[in-house]
N, C-alpha and C positions, 0 to 999 in steps of 0.2 A: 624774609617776612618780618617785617617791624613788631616791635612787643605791644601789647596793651598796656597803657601804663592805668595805675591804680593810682586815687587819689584819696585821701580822706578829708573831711571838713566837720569842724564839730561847730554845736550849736547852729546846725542846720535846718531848722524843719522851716523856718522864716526868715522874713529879710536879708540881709547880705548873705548873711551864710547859705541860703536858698538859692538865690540871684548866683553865686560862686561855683555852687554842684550843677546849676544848670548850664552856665557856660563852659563849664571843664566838661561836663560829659557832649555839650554839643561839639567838643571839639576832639569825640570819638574815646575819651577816658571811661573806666570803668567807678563810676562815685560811688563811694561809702560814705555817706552822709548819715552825723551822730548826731543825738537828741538827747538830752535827760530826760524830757519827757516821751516814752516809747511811742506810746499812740499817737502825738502830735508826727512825731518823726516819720513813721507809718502812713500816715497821710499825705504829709508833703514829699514820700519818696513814690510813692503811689500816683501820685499828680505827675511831677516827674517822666513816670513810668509809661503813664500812660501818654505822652506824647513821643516817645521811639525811646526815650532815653535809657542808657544801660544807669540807672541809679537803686541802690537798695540802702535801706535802714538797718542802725545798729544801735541800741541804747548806749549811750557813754555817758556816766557823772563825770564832768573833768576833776572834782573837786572828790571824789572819793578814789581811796587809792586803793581798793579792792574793785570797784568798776572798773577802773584803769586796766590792773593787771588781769580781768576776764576778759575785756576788749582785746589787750596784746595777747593774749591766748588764741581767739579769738580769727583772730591776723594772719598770726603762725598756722593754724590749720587749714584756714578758708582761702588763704589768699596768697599766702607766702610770701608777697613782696608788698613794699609802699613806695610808690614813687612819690607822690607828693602830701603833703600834710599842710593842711588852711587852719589855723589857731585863730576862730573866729570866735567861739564861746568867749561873752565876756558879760559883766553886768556894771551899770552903775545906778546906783540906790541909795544917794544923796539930794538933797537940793540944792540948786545950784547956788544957791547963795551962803551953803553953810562955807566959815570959815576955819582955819586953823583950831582956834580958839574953841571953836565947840562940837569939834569933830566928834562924833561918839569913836573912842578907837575899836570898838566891836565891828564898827562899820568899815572905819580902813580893814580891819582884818580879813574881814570875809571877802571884801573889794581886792585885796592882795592875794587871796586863796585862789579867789576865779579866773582873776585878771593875769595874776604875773607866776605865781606857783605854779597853777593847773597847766601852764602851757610846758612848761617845765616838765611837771610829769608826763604829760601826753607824748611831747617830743620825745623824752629818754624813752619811754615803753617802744616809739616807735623806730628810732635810730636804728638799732642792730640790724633789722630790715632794709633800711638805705645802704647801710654799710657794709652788708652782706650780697647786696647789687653793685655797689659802688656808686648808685646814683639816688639822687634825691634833689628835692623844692623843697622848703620849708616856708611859711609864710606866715609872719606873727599881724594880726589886726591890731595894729598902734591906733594912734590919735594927734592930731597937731597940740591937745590939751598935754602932752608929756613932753614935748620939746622944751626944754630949759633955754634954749636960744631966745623963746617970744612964752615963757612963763609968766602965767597972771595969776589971779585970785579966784576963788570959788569951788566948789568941788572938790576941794585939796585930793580926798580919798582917790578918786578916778583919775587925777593928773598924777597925782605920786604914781599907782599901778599902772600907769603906761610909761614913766618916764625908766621904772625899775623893769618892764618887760622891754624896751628898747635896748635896755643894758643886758639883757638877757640875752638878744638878738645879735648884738656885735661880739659875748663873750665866746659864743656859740660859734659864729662864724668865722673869731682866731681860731678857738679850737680845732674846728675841722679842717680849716686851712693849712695848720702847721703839722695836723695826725695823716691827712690822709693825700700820701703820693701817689699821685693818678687818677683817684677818685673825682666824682663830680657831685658834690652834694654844698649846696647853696644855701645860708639863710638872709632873708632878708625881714625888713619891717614895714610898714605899708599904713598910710593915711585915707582912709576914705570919702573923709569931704565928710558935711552934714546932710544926712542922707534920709529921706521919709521913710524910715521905718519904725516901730512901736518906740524906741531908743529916742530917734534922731525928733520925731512927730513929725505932723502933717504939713508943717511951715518949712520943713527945710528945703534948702535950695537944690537938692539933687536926687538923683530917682536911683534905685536901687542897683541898675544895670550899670550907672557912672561911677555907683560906689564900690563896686565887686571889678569893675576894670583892669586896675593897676594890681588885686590880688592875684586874679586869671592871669597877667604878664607875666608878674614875678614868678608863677606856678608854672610857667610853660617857660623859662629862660631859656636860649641858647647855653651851650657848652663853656663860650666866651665869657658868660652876662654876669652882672656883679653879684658880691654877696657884701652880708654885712654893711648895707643901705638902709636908708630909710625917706621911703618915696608918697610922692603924692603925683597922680597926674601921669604918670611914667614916669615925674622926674625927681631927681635928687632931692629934698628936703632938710633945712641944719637939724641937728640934734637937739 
């Protein structure tokens, strides 16, 4: 009898990250979908629910590290294992025209806390879990805005945090690569497209279900399937 696998997704209760819990659990997973906002999360896990889906609600601050470690508590009693982990939670809360030059650094920081930290913490609380099954997805929410290959201007704060959570994503996936003989735990990083959700707005070219796509692949790899990429589309993308 095949295991149920467990997935978690933070900043879920809306767009991709919504779009991502519902196709992982359409495809028979059990989703724990987190929110910082409890009642917002509660609703869209509710919604969810109410069309067959096995999805329930967990509060998580990715940004506090006392939420963090009631969450991994949390894990450890309810659930005892993770097979996959969606690092969707992200914010950006510049405009796109600030530059270098008048960057508030209060704003890169907190943009670096959400963006590239918090996944960092959520992933370590969630590790000993994978690694204590042997297997695991990991799945970081990049941005083509972080790629150094086609670096432009604007936004610096939101380009820097994805270009440093991409490096977070490759150092992650030597590391387990060279720790763990036999194991099957995977991370990768994932580009969504411009995608209409409250982030992306109303004009972008792609609907929520295109942008959650290539996250659901990555989360459901074969045994074979790469780690330590960074995809758009299904397919490879430069750094």
């Amino acid at each position: 009898m095949s295991v149920q696998r467990v997935a978690v997704v933070t900043g879920a209760n809306r767009g991709i990250g919504l779009e991502i819990s519902r196709q992982l659990a359409l495809q028979g997973m059990q989703v724990l979908l987190t929110s910082r906002d409890d009642a917002r999360g509660r609703v869209a896990a509710q919604a969810l629910a109410a069309q067959g889906l096995n999805v329930t609600c967990r509060q998580l601050d990715v940004t506090d590290v006392a939420s963090v470690a009631a969450f991994r508590q949390h894990l450890e009693r309810s659930h005892a294992r993770v097979d996959v982990l969606v690092n969707n939670a992200g914010i950006l809360i510049e405009r796109q025209a600030t530059t270098l030059s008048d960057l508030d650094t209060e704003v890169l920081r907190a943009t670096l806390e959400t963006n590239t930290i918090a996944v960092l913490r959520v992933t370590r609380a969630v590790l000993p879990l994978m690694r204590k099954a042997g297997y695991g997805r990991i799945v970081n929410l990049s941005s083509g805005m972080g790629q150094l290959a086609d670096m432009q201007s604007g936004t610096p704060a939101y380009r820097i945090s994805k270009t440093a959570l991409n490096a977070v994503t490759r150092i992650l996936a030597a590391e387990l690569s060279a720790e763990l003989s036999g194991a099957d735990i995977k991370v990768n990083a994932m580009c969504p497209g411009w995608v209409r959700t409250d982030m992306g707005g109303p004009n972008a070219g792609r609907s929520v279900e295109q942008g959650a796509d290539t996250a659901v692949w990555l989360a459901t790899l074969p045994k074979e399937g790469p780690s330590g990429g960074f995809f758009r589309d299904r397919e490879p993308i430069p750094w």
